[in-house]
N, CA, C and O atoms as CSV, one atom per row, in Angstrom:
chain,resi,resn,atom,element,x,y,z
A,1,UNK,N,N,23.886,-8.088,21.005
A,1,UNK,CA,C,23.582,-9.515,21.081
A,1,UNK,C,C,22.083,-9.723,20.971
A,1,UNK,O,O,21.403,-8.739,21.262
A,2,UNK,N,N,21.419,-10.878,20.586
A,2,UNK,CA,C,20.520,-10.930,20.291
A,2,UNK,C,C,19.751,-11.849,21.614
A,2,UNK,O,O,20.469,-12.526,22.350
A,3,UNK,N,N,18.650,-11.809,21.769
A,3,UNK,CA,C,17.811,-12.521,23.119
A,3,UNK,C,C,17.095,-14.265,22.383
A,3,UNK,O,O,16.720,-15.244,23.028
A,4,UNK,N,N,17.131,-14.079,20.945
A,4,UNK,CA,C,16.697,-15.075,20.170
A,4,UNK,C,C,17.906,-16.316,20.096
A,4,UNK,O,O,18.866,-16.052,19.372
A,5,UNK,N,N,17.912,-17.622,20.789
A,5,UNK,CA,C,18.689,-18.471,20.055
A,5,UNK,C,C,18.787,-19.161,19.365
A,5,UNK,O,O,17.705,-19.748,19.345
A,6,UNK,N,N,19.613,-19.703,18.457
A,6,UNK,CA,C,19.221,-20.919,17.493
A,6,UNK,C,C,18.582,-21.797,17.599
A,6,UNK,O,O,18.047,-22.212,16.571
A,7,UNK,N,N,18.350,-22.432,18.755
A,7,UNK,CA,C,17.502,-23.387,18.969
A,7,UNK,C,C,15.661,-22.785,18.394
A,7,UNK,O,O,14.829,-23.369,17.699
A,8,UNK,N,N,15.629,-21.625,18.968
A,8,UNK,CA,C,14.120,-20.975,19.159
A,8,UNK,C,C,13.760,-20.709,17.365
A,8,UNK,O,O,12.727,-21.082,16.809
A,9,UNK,N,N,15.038,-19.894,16.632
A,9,UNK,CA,C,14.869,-20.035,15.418
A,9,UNK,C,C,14.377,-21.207,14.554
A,9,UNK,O,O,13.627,-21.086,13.585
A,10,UNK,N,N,14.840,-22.241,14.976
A,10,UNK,CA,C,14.759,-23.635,14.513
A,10,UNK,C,C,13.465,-24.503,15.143
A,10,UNK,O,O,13.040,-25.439,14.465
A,11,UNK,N,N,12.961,-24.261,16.176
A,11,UNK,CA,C,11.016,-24.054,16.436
A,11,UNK,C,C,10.232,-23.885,15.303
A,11,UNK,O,O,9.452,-24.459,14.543
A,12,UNK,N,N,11.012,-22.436,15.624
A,12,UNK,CA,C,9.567,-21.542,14.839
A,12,UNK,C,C,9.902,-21.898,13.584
A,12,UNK,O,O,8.871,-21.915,12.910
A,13,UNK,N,N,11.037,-22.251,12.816
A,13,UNK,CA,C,10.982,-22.995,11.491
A,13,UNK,C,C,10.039,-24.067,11.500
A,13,UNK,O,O,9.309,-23.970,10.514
A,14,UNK,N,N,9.778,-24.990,12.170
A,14,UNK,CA,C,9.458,-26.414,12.283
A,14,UNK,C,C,8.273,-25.893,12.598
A,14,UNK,O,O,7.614,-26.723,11.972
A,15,UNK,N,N,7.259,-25.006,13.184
A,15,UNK,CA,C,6.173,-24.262,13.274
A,15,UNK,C,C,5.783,-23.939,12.474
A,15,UNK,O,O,4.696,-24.471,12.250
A,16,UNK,N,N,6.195,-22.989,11.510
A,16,UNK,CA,C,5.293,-22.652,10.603
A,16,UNK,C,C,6.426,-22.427,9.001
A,16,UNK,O,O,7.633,-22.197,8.933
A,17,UNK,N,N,5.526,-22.594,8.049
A,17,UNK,CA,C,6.106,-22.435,6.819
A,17,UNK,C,C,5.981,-21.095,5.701
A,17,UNK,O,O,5.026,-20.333,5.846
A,18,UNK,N,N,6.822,-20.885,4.764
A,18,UNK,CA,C,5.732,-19.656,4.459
A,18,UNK,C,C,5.567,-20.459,2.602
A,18,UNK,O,O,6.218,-21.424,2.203
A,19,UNK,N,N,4.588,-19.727,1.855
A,19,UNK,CA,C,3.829,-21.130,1.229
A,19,UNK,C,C,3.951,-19.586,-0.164
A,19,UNK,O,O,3.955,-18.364,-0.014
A,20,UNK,N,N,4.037,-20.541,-1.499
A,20,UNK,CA,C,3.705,-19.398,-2.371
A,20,UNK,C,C,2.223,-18.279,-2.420
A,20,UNK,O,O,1.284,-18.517,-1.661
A,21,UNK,N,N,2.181,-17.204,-3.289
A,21,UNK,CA,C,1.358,-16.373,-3.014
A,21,UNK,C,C,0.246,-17.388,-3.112
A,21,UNK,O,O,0.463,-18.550,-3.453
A,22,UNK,N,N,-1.344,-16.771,-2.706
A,22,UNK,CA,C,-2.657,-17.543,-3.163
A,22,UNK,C,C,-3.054,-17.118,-4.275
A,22,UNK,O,O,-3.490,-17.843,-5.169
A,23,UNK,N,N,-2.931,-15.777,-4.337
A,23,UNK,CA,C,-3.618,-14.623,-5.959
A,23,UNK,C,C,-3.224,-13.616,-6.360
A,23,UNK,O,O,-2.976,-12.679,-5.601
A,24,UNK,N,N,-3.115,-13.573,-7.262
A,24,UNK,CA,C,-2.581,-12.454,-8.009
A,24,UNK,C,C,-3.563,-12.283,-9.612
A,24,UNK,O,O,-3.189,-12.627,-10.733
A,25,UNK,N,N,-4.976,-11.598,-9.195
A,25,UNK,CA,C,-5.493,-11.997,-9.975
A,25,UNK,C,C,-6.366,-10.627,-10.389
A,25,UNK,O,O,-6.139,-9.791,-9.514
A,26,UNK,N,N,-7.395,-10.019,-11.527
A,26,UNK,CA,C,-7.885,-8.813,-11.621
A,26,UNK,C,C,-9.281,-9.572,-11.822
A,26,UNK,O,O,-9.319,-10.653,-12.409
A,27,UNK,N,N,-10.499,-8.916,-11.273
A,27,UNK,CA,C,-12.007,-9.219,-11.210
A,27,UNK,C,C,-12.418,-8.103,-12.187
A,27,UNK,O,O,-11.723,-7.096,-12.063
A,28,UNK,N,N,-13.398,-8.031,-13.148
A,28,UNK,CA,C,-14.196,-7.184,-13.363
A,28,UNK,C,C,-15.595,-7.236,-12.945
A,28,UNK,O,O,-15.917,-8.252,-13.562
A,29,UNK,N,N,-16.583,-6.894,-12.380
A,29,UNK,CA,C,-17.437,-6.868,-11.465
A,29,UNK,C,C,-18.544,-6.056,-11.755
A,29,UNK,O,O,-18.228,-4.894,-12.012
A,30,UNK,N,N,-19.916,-6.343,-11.799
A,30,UNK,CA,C,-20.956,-5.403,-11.221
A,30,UNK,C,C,-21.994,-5.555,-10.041
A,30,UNK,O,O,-21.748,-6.669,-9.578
A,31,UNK,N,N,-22.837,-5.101,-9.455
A,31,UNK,CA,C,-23.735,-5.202,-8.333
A,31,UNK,C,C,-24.272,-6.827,-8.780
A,31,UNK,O,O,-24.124,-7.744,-7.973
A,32,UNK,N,N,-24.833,-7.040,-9.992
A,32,UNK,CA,C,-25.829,-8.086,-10.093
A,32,UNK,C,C,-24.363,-9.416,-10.729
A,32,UNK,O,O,-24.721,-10.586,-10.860
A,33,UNK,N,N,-22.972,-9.071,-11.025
A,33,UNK,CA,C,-22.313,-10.384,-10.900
A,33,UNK,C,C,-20.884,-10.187,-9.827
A,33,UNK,O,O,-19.699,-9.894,-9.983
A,34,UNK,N,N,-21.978,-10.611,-8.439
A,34,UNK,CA,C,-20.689,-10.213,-7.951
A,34,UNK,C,C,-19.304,-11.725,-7.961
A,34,UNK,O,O,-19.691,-12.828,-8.346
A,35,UNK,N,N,-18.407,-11.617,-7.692
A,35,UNK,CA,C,-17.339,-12.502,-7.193
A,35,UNK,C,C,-16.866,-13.183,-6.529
A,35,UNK,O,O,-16.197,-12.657,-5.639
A,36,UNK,N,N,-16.930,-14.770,-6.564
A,36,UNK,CA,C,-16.480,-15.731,-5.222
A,36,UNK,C,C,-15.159,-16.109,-5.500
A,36,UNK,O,O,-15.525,-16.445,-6.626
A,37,UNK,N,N,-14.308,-16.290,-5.510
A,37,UNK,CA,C,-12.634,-16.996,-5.633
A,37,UNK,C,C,-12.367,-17.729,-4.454
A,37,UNK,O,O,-12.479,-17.327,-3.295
A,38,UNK,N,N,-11.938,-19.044,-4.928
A,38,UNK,CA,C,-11.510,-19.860,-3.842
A,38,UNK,C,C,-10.292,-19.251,-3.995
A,38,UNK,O,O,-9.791,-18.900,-5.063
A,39,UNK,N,N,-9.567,-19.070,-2.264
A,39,UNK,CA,C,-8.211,-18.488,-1.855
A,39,UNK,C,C,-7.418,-19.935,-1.769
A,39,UNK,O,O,-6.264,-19.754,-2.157
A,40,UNK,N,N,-7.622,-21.168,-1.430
A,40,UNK,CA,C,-7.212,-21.855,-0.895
A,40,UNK,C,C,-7.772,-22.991,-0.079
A,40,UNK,O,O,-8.889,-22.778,0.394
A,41,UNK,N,N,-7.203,-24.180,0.184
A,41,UNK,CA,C,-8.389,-25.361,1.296
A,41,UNK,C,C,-7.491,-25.126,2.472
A,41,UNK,O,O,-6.282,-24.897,2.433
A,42,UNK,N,N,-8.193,-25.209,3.426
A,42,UNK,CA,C,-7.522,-24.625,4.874
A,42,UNK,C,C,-6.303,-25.693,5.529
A,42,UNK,O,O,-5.765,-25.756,6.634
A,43,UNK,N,N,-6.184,-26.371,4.441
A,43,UNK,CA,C,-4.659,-27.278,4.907
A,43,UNK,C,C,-3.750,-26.319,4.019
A,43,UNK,O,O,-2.575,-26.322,4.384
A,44,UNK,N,N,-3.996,-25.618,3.092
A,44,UNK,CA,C,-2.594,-25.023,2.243
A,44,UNK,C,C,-2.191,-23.593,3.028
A,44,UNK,O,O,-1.045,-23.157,2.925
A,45,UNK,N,N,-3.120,-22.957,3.750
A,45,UNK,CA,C,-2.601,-21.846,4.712
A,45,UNK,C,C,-2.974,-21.511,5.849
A,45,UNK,O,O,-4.192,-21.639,5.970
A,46,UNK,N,N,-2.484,-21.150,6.711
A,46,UNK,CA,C,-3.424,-20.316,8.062
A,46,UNK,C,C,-3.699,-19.336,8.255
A,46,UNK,O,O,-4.696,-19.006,8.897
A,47,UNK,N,N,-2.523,-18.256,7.523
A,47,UNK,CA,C,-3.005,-16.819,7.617
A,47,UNK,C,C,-2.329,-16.214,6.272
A,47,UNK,O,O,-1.362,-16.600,5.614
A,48,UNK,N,N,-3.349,-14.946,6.096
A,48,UNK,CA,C,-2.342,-14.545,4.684
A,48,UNK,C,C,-2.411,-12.664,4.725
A,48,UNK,O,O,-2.997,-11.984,5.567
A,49,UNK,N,N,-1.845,-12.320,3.879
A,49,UNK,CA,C,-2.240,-10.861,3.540
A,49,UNK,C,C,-2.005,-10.102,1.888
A,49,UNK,O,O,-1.044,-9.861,1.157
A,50,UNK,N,N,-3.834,-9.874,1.834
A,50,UNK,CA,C,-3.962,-9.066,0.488
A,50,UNK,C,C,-4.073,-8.445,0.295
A,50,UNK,O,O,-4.931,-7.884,0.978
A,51,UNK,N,N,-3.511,-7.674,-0.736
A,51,UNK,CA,C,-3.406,-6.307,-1.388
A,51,UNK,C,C,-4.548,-6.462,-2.244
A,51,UNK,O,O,-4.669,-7.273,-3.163
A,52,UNK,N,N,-5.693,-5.272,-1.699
A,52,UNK,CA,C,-6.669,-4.949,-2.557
A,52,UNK,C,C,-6.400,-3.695,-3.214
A,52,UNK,O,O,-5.553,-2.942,-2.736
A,53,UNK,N,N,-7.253,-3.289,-4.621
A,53,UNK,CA,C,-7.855,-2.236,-4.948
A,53,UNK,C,C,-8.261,-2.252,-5.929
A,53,UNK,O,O,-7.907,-3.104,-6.745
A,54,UNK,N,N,-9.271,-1.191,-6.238
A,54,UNK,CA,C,-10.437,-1.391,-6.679
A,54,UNK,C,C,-10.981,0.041,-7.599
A,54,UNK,O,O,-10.879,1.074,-6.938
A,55,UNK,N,N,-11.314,0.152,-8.450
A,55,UNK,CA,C,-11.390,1.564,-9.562
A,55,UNK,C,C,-12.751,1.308,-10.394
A,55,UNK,O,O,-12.887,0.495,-11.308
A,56,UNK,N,N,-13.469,1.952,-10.010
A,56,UNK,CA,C,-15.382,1.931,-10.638
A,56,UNK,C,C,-14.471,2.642,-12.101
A,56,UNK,O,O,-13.555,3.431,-12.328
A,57,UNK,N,N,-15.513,1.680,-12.893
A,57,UNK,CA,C,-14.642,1.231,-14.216
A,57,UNK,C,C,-15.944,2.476,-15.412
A,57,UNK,O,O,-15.601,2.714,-16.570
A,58,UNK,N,N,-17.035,2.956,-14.952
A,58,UNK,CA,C,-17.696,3.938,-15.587
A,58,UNK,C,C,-18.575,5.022,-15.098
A,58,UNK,O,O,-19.640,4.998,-14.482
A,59,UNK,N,N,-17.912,5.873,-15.496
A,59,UNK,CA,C,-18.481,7.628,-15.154
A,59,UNK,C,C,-18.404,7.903,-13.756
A,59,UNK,O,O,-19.329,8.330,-13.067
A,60,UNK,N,N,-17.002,7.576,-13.298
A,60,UNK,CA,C,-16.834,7.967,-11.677
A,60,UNK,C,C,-15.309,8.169,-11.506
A,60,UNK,O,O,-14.546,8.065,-12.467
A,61,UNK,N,N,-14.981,8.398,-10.525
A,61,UNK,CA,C,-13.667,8.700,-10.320
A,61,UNK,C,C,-13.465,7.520,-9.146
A,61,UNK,O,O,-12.344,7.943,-8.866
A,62,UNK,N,N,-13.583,6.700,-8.480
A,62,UNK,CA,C,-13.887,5.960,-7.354
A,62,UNK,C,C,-12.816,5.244,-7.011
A,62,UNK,O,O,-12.563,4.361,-7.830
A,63,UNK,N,N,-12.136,5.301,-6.149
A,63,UNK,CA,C,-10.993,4.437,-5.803
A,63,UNK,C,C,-10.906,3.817,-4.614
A,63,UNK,O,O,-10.700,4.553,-3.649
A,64,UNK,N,N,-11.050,2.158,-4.339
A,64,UNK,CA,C,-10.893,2.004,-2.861
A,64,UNK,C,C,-9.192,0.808,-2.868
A,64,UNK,O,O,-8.942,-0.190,-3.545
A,65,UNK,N,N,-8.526,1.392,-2.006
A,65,UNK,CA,C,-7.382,-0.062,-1.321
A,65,UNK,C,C,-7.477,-0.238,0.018
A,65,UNK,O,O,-7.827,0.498,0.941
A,66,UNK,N,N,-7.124,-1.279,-0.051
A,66,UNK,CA,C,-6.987,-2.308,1.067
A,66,UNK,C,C,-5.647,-3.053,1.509
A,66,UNK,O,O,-4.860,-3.376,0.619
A,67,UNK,N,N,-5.431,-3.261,2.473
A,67,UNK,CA,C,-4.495,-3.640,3.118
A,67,UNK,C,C,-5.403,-4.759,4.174
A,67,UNK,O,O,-5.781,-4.265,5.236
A,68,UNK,N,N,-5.828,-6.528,3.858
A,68,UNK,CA,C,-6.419,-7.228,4.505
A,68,UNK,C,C,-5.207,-8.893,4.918
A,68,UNK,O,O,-4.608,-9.852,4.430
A,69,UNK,N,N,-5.613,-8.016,6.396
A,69,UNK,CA,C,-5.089,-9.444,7.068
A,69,UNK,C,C,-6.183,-10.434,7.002
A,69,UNK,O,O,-7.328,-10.101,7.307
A,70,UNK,N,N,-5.801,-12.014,6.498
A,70,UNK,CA,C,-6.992,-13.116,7.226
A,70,UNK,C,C,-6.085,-14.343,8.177
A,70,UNK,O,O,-4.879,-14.566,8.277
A,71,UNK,N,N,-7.076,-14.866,8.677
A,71,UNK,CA,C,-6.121,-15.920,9.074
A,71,UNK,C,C,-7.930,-16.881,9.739
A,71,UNK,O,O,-8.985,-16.340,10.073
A,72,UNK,N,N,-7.563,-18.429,9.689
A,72,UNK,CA,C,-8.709,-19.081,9.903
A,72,UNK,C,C,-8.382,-20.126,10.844
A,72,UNK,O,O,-7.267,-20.498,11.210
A,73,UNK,N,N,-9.496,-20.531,11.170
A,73,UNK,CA,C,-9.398,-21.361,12.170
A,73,UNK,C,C,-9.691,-23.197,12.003
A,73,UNK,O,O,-9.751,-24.016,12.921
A,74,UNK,N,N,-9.824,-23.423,10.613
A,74,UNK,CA,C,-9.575,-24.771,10.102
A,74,UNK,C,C,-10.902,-25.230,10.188
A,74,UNK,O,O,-11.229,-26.219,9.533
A,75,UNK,N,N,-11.576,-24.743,10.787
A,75,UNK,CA,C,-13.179,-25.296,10.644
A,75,UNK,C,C,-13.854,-24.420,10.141
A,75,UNK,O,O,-13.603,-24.098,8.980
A,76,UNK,N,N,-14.846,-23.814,10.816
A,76,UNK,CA,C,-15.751,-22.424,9.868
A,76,UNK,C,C,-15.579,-20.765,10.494
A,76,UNK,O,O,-16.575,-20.058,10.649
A,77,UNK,N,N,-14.209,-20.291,10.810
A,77,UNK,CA,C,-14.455,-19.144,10.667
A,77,UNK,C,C,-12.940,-18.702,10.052
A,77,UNK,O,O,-11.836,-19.245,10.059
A,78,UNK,N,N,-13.445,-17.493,9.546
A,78,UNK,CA,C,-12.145,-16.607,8.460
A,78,UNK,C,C,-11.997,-15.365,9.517
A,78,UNK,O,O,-13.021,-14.700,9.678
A,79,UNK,N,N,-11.021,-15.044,10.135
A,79,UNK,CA,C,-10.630,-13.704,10.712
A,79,UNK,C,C,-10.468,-12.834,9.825
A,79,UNK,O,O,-9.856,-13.303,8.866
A,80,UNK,N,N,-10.789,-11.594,9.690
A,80,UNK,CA,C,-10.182,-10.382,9.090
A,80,UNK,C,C,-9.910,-9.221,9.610
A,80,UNK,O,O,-10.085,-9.170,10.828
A,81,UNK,N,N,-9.473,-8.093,9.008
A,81,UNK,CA,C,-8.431,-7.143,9.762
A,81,UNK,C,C,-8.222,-6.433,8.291
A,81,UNK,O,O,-7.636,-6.939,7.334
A,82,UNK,N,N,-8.936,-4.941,8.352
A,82,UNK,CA,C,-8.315,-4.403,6.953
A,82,UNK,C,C,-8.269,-2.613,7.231
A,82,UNK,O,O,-9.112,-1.931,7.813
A,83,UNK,N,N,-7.283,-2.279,6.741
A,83,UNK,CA,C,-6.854,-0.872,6.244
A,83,UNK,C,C,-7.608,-0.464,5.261
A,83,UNK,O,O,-7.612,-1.346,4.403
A,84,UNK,N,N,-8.379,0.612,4.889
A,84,UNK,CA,C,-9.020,0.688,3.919
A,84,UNK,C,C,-8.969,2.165,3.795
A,84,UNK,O,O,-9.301,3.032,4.604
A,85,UNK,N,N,-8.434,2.265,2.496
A,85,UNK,CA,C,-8.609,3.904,2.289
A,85,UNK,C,C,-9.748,4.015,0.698
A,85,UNK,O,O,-9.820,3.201,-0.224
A,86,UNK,N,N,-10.470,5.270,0.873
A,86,UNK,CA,C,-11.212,4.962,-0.122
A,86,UNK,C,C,-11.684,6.735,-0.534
A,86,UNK,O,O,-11.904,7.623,0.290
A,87,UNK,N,N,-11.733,6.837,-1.899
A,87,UNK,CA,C,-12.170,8.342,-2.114
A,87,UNK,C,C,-13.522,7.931,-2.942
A,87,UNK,O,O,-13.728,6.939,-3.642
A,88,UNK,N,N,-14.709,9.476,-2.491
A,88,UNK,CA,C,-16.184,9.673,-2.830
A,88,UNK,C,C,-16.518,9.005,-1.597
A,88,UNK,O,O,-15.809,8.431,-0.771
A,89,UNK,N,N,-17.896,9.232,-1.667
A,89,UNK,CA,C,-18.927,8.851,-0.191
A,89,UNK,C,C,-18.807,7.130,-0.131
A,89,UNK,O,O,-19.328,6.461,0.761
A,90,UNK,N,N,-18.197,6.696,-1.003
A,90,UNK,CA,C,-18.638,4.672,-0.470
A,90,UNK,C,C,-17.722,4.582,-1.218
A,90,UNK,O,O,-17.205,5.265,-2.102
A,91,UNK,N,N,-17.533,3.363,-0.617
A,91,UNK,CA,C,-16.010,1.979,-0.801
A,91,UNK,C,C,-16.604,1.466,-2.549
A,91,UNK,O,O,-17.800,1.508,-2.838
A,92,UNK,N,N,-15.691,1.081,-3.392
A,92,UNK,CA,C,-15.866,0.657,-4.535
A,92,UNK,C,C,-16.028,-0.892,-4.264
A,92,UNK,O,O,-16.899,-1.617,-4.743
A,93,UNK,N,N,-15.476,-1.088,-3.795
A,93,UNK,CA,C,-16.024,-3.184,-3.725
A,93,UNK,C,C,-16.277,-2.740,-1.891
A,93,UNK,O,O,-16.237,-1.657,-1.308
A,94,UNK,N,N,-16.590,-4.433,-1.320
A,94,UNK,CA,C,-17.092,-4.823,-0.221
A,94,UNK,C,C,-16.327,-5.944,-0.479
A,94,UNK,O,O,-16.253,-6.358,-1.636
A,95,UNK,N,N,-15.536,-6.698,0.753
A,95,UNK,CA,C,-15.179,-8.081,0.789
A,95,UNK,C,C,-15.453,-9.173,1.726
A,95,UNK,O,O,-15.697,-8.779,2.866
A,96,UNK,N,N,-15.479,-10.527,1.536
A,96,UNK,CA,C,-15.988,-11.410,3.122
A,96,UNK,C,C,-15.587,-12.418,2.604
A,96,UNK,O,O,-15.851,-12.683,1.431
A,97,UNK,N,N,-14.911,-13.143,3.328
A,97,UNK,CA,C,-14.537,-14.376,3.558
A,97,UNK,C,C,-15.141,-15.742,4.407
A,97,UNK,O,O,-15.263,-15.697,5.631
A,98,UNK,N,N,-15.433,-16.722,3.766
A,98,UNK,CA,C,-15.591,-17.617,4.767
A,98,UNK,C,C,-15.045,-19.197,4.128
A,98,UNK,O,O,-14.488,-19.371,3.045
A,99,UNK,N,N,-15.338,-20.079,4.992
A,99,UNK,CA,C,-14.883,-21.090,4.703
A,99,UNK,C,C,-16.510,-21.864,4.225
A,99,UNK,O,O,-17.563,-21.716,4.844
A,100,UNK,N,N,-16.267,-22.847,2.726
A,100,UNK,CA,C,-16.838,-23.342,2.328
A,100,UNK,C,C,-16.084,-24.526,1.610
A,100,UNK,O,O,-15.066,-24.386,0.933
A,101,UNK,N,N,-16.984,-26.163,1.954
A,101,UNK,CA,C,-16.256,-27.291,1.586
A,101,UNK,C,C,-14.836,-27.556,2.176
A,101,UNK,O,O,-14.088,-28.350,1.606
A,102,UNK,N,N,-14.441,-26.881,3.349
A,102,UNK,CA,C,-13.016,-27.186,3.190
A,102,UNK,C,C,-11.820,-26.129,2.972
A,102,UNK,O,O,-10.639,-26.189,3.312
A,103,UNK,N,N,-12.568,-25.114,2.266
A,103,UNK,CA,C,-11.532,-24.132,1.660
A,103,UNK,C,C,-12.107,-22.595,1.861
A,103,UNK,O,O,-13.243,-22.365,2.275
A,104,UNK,N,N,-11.146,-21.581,1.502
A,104,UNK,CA,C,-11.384,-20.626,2.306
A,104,UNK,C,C,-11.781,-19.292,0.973
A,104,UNK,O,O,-11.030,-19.029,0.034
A,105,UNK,N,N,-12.932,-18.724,1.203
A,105,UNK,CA,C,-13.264,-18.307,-0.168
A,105,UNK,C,C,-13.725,-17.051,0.121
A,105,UNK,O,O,-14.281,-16.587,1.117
A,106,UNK,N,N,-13.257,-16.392,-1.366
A,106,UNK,CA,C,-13.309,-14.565,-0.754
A,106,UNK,C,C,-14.643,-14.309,-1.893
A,106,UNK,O,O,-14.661,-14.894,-2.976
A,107,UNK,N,N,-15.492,-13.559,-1.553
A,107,UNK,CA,C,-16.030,-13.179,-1.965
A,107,UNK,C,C,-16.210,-11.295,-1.730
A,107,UNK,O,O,-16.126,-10.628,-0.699
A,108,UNK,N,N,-16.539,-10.790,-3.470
A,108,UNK,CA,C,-16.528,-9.377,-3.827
A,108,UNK,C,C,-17.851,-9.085,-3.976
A,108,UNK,O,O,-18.753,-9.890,-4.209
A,109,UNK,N,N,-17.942,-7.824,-3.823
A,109,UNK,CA,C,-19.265,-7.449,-3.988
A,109,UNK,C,C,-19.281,-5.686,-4.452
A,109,UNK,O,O,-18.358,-4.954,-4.095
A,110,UNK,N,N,-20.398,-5.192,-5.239
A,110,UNK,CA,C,-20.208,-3.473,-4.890
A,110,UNK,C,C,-21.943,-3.489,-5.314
A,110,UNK,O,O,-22.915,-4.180,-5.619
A,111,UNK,N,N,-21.375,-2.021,-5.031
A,111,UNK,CA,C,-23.169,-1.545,-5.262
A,111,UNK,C,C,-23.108,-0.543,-6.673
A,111,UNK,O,O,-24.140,-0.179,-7.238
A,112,UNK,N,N,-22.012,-0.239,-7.048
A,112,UNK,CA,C,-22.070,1.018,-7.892
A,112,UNK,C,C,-21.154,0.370,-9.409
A,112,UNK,O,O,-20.103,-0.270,-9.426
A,113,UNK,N,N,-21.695,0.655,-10.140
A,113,UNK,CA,C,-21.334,0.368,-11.690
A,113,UNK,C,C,-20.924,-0.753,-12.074
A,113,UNK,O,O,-21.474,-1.793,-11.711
A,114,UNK,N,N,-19.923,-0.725,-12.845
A,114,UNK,CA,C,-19.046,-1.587,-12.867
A,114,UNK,C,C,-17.423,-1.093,-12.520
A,114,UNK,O,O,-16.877,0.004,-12.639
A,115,UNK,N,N,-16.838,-2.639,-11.959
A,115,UNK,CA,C,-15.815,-1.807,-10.903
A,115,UNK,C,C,-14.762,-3.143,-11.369
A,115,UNK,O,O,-15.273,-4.238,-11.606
A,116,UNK,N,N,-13.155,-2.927,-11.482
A,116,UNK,CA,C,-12.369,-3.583,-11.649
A,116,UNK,C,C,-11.452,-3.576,-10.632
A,116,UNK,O,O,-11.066,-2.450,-10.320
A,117,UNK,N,N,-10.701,-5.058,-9.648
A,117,UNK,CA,C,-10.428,-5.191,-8.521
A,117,UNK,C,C,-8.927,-5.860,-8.943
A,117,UNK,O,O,-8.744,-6.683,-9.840
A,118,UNK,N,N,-8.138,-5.405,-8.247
A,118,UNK,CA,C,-6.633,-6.409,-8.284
A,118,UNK,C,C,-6.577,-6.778,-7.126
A,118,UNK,O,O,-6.566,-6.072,-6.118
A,119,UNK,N,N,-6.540,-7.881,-7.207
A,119,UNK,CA,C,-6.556,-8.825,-5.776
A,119,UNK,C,C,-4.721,-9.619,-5.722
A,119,UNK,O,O,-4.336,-10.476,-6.518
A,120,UNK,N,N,-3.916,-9.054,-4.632
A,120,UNK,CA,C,-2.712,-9.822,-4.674
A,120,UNK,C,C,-2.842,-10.414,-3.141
A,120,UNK,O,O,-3.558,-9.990,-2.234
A,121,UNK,N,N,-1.878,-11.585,-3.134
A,121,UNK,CA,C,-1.304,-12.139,-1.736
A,121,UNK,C,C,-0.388,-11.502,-1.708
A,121,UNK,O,O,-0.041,-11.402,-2.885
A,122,UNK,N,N,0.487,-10.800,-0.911
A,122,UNK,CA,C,1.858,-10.661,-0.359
A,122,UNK,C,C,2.457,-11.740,0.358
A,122,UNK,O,O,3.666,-11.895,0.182
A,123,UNK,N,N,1.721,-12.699,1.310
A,123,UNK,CA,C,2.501,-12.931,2.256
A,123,UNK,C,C,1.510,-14.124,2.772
A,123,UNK,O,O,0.412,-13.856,3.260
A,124,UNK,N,N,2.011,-15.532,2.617
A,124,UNK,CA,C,1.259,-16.836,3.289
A,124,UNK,C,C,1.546,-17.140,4.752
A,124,UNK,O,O,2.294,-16.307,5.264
A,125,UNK,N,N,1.232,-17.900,5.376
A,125,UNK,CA,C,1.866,-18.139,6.507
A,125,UNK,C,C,0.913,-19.819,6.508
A,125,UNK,O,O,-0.266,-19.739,6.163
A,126,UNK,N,N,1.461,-21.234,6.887
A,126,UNK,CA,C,1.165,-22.360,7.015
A,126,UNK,C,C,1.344,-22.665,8.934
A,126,UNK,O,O,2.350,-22.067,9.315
A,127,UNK,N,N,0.795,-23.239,9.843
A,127,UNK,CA,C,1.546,-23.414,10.822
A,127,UNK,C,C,1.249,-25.415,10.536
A,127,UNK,O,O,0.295,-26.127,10.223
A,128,UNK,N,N,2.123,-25.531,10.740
A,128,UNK,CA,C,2.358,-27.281,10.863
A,128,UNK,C,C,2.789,-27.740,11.842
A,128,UNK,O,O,3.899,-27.436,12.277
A,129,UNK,N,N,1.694,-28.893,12.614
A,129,UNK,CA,C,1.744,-28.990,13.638
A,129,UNK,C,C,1.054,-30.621,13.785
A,129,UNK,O,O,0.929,-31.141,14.894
């Protein structure tokens, strides 16, 4: 038997929504152009999770992924939370989030060559309230 009842199911429906992906998108990148992408304006989500990774695109072998939770707080701050596995001495991109105008914006960065990034959402989360 379960400890959850229908009623509680039917809350947490009315709580929160889950919303299509934000990105599913590939960056090509160097130190001097790095990358801003708006994710979203902080009414379309509250929390999300992206699938990074990232492959230095000349004369390296360099591989970094990511596994990044965010979630924000509707005014000016972006939470994050990331898994990061990465081969050679340094991470192929750098990432940071913050909120600008309203909306919640990721910005890429690296220090080494040029580097190509697949950026996916898995997973939105809205709370409506």
């Amino acid at each position: 038997s379960s400890d959850v009842c229908s009623s509680d199911l039917y809350s947490a429906q009315l709580l929160s929504s889950r919303n299509l992906p934000l990105i599913d998108k590939t960056f090509v990148f160097t130190p001097t152009t790095p990358v801003t992408y708006v994710l979203g304006s902080v009414s379309s989500f509250t929390a999300a999770t992206l699938m990074i990774s990232g492959l230095m695109q000349l004369g390296g072998l360099g591989v970094t992924s990511s596994e990044t939770h965010i979630a924000h707080d509707g005014t000016n701050l972006v939470y994050s939370e990331s898994a990061v596995l990465s081969t050679g001495t340094s991470r192929v991109f750098d990432i940071d989030f913050s909120i600008q105008s309203g909306n919640v914006v990721m910005s890429l960065t690296t220090t080494i060559g040029q580097v190509k990034v697949q950026v996916k959402s898995t997973n939105t989360t809205r709370i409506l309230i």
